[in-house]
N, C-alpha and C positions, 0 to 999 in steps of 0.2 A: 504493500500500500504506500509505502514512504519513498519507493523508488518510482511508482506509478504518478504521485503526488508531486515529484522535479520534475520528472521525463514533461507533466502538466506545465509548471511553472516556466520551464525552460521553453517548451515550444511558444508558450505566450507572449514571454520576452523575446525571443526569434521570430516571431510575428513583428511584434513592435519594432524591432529595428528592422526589418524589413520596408514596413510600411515610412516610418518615418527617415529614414534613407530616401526612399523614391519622393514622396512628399519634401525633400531641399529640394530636389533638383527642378522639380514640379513647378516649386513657389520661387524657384529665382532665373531660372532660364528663361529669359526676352522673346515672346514671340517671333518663330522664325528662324532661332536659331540652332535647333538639332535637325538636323539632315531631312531638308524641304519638309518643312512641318506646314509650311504654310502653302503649298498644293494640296496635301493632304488635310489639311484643315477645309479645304473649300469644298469638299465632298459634305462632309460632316453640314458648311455653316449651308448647304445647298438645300437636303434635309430640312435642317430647323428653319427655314427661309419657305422654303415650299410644301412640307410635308408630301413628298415626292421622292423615289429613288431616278438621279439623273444617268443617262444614257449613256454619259462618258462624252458626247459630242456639242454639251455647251461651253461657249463661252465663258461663263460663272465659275465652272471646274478645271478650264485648261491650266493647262502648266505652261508658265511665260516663258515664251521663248524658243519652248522646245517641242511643242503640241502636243498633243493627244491629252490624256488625264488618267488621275489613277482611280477613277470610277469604273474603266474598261474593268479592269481588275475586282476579286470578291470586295466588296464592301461590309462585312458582319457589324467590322468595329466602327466604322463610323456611321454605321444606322443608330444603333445603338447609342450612340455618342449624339446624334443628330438627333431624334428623337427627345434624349432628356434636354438639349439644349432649347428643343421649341416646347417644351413644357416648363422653362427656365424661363422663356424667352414671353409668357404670361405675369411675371412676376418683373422679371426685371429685364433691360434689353442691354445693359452693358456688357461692353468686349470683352472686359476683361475676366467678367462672372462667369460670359457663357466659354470662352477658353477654356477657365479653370474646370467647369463643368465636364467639356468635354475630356482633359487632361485628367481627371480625378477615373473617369471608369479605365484606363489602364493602369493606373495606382491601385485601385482595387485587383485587377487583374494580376499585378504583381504579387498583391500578398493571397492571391487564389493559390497562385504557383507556387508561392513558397508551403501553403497547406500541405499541396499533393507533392508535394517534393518531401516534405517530413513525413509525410504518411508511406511514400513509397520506400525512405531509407529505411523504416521498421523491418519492412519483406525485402530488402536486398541485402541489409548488415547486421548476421546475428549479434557482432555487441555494439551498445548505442556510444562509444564513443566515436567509433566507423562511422556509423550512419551522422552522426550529428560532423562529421569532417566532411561528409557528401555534402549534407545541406550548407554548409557554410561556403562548400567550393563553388556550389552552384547558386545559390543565392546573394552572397556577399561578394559575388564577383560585382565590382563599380558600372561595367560597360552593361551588363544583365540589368541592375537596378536604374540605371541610366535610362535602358529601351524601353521604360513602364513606366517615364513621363513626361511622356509628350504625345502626340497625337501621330500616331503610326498603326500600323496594323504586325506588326510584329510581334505587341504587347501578346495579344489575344494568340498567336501561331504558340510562343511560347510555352504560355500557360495551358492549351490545350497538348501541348506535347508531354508537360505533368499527369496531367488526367489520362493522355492516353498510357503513355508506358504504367502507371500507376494498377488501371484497368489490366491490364496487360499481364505485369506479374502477379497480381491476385486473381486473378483468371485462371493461370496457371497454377496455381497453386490450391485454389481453390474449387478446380472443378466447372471452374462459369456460374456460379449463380448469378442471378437472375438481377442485384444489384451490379455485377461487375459489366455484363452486357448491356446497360444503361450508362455507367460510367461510360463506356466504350462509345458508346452512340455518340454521347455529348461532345466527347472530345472530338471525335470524325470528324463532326460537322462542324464545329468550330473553328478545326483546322483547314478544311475543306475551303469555308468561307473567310479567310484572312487571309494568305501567303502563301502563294504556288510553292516559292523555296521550301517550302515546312510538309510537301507531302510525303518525303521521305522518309516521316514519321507515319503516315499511315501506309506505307509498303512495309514497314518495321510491324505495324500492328497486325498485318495480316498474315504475314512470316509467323509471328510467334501465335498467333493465334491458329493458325493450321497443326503449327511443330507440338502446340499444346497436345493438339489432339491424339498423338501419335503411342501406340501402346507396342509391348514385345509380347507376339504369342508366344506358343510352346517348343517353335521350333529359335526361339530369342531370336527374331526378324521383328523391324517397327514395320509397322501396320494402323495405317487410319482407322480413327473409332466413324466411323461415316453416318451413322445416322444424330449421333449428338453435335457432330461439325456441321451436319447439314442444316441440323433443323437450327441449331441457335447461331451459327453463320448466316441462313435464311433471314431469320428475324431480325441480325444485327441490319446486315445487307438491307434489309428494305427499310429499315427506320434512316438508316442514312440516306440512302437515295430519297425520301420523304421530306427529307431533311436541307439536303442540296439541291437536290434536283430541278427545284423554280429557278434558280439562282443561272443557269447551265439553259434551261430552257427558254427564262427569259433572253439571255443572252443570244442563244439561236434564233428566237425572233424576231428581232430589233438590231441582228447584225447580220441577218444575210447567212445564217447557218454558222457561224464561227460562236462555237461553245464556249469556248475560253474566253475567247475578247481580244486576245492577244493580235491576231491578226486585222482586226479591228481598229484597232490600238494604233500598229504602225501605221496603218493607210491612212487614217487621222490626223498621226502625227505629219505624216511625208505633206500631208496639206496644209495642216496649219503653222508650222514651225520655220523659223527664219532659215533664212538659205544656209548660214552657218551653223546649225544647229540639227538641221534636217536628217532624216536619217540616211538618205539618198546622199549627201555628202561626209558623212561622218566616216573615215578613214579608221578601223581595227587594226589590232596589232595583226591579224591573221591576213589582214587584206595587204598589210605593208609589206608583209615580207618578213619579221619577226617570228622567231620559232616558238615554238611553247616551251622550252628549255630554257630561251635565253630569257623569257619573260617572267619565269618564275625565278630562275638562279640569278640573271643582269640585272634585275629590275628592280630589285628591292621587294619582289612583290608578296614573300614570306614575313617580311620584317613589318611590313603596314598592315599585314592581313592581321598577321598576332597583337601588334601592338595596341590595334585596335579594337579587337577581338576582348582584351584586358581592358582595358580602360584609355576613352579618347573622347572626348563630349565636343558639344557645342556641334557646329557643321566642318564636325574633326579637326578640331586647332587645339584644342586645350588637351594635352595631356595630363595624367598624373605624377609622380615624383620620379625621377629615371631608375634609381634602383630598386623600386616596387616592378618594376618590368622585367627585373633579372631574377628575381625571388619569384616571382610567377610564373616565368619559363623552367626554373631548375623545380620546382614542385610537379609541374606539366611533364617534364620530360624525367622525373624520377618515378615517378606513380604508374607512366606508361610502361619504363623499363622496368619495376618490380612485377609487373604486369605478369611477363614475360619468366618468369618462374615456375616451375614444372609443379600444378597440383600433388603430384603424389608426393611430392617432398613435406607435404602439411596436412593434407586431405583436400577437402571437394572446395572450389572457387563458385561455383552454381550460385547465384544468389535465393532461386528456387528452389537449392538440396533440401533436406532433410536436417536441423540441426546435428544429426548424429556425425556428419562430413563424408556421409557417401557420396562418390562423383557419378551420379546421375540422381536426375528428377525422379522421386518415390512419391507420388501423391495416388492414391485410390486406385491404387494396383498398378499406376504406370511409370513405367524406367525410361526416362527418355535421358540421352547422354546430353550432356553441356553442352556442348558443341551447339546445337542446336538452339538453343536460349543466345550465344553468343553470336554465331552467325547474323541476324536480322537486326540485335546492338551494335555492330559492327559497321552494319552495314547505314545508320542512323547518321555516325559518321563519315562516312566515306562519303554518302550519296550529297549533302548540303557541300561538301568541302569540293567536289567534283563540276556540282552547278556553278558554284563561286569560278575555278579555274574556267571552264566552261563558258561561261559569261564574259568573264574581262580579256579572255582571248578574242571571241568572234563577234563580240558584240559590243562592250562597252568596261574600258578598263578601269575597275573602280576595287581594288582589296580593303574591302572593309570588312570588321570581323562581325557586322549586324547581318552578312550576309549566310555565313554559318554559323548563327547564332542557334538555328533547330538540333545542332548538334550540341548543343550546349551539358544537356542532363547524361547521356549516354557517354560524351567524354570524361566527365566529370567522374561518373560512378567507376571507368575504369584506371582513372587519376585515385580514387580513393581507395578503389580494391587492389590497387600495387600494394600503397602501403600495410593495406591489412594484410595483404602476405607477405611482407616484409615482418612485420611483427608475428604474427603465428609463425614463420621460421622460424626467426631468432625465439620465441618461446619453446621452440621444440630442439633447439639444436646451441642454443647459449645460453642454459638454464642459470648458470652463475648462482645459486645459491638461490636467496631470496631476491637480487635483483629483478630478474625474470618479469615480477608483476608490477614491476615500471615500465616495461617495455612500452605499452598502450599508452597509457598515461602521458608518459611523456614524447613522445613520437604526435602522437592525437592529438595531445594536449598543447605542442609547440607550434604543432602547423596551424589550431584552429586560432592561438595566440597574436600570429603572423596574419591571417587574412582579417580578424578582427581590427588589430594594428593598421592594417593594411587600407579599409576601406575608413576609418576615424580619419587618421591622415590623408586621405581621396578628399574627403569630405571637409575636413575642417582648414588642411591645409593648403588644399587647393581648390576648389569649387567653393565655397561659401567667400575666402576671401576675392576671390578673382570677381566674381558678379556682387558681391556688396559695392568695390571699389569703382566699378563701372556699370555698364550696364546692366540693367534686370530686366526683369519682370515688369516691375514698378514704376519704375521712371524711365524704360524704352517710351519710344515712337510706336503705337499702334500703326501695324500697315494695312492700309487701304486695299481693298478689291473688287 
């Protein structure tokens, strides 16, 4: 009871600084100034202005300059956002209210994710000072609390990426009930409708959710359980498309058959955007003649991707402190390399095992090996990290780390499971006496020290004094549209 009564107290406090982390950034960042907040704002004030979802082809929503709009694209989060702004917008009509308005439901969103992100390290780290080094790597990272305020659609890709993998390993674990196929739903379709980048995560949800399925007969061969994959596959399957599927249809209506919008998009763009700007003149690295080799090795384009990836606000000018970026990379690239340690040397890495350390999944008669649970995690990251390359090759060279930011939970968890096998080795193989049960403590206890250290100093030492000193929120120039 008295351990269940912290594990309480602590997640509450881990909430709070959550929330109130993203709520600075919230209340002193100048309209406009995190990465085109203010196109993205115009969807949102399009909404509370019309009570309408716009087409992507007004004037009101283009993006200056460079055409098109990011209405072509899902809109979940700024209906949402648009919505309460015109039921704001009865009460009061000032800018700066209905901003904050709109900027507050991805502060919410933020401390969503941080819920399902503590919920989810219970079912991935049998001891909680693991799980609580997960949450802190993925939460208190600066650039993560950074994208939950302001007016983006990222917030919401995120957060449903919590809910989904969350869904995901207690599915697993537990069989499907009939709550986890509901979690499952929400988060689909949330994902669905915010950020093409972030579907990676639902190709991850339906890998594990198939592999779930998978049982050894008698001759130890896996074999599909088919009729419970079909029927609650069935069910998940059609509440999503229920779910989405307006969204896809209207879009084939209103564009000429293009479901996505994407192609939509550029035709739009090629017409209204200035000659320099157009996409028809816009010269790629892949058109110049630049190799993808030289682009990722010559270009710097690993060192912007990460750096921003950690921490880089404003419309990517402000950094945080230079050696908080070196401390970041050697916990990044320690936690991958412990990774890399041979289970048997400790027992099972599964985070679905069985407390006992058997290496494979034992839940209600079925053995499925690891391997399997890791493949579609693996794949969470590859797939966001490949669209990024992907992109600033053939299309538009931009390494920012907001763009594999869907990788963000499935990195993390296997940054936290290095060191948990670092420590269960040295527990089993450098007993020292009574040392042994410091191993945790202090190992867990140093790194959560550091990222805590890590975001006070973000926060106090550089973003509160940078926008007190100059611009804010407060005493910017409201811009006109």
């Amino acid at each position: 009871m008295k351990k269940s009564g912290r594990s309480f107290h602590f997640s509450i406090l881990f909430y709070a600084a959550v929330f109130f982390s993203i709520l600075t950034f919230a209340l002193l960042q100048p309209f406009g100034a995190p990465p085109d907040e203010v196109n993205r704002y115009k969807v949102a004030q399009f909404i509370c202005n019309h009570g309408a979802l716009p087409t992507g082809e007004e004037f009101e929503v283009a993006i200056g300059g460079y055409g098109g709009s990011y209405a072509f694209q899902p809109i979940l989060p700024y209906i949402i956002q648009g919505w309460l702004m015109r039921l704001l917008s009865f009460i009061t009509k000032d800018n700066l209210a209905l901003l904050l308005c709109a900027r507050m439901v991805n502060v919410i969103l933020g401390v969503i994710m941080a819920v399902y992100v503590r919920k989810l390290a219970v079912l991935l780290f049998d001891h909680s000072l693991n799980g609580w080094l997960f949450c802190l790597l993925v939460m208190f990272l600066p650039q993560n609390l950074f994208l939950h305020s302001y007016v983006n659609t990222d917030s919401m890709a995120s957060a449903s990426g919590a809910v989904i993998l969350y869904a995901c390993v207690s599915g697993w674990k537990s069989g499907w009930q009939k709550h986890n196929c509901i979690t499952l739903c929400a988060g689909i379709i949330c994902c669905a409708l915010s950020y093409y980048n972030a579907y990676g995560l639902i190709v991850t949800a339906i890998l594990l959710f198939l592999f779930s399925h998978l049982k050894r007969d008698r001759k130890k061969k896996l074999r599909f359980q088919w009729r419970p994959l079909l029927q609650k596959g069935g069910l998940i399957s059609a509440v999503v498309l229920a779910g989405i599927g307006w969204w896809f249809l209207r879009n084939y209506r209103i564009h000429d058959g293009d479901f996505l919008g994407l192609a939509a998009r550029e035709a739009h763009a090629l017409r209204t955007a200035l000659p320099q700007y157009s996409p028809a003149t816009r010269v790629t690295l892949a058109a110049s003649g630049v190799s993808l080799k030289d682009m990722l090795f010559q270009m710097d384009f690993f060192y912007f991707l990460w750096n921003s990836f950690v921490a880089r606000f404003g419309p990517m000018t402000l950094p945080t402190l230079p050696f908080l970026y070196i401390w970041y990379y050697r916990i990044f690239g320690f936690g991958w390399l412990f990774c890399l340690i041979p289970a048997r040397l400790y027992g099972s890495d599964s985070p679905a095992a069985s407390r006992s350390g058997r290496q494979s999944v034992s839940q209600s008669g079925r053995q499925v090996p690891t391997l399997l649970f890791h493949i579609p995690m693996l794949l969470s990251v590859l797939i966001p990290m490949g669209l990024c390359i992907y992109y600033s090759y053939t299309s538009d060279y931009q390494p920012q780390g907001r763009y594999i930011m869907p990788m963000l939970i499935p990195f993390m968890y296997y940054t936290a499971l290095g060191f948990q096998k670092l420590i269960t080795l040295a527990e089993r193989w450098l007993p020292m006496g009574g040392l042994c049960k410091w191993y945790r403590p202090l190992i867990c206890g140093g790194l959560m020290l550091f990222l805590t250290g890590a975001l006070v100093l973000t926060l106090a030492g550089v973003v509160i004094p940078y926008y007190l000193s100059g611009t804010n929120l407060w005493n910017g120039e409201w811009i006109a549209f």
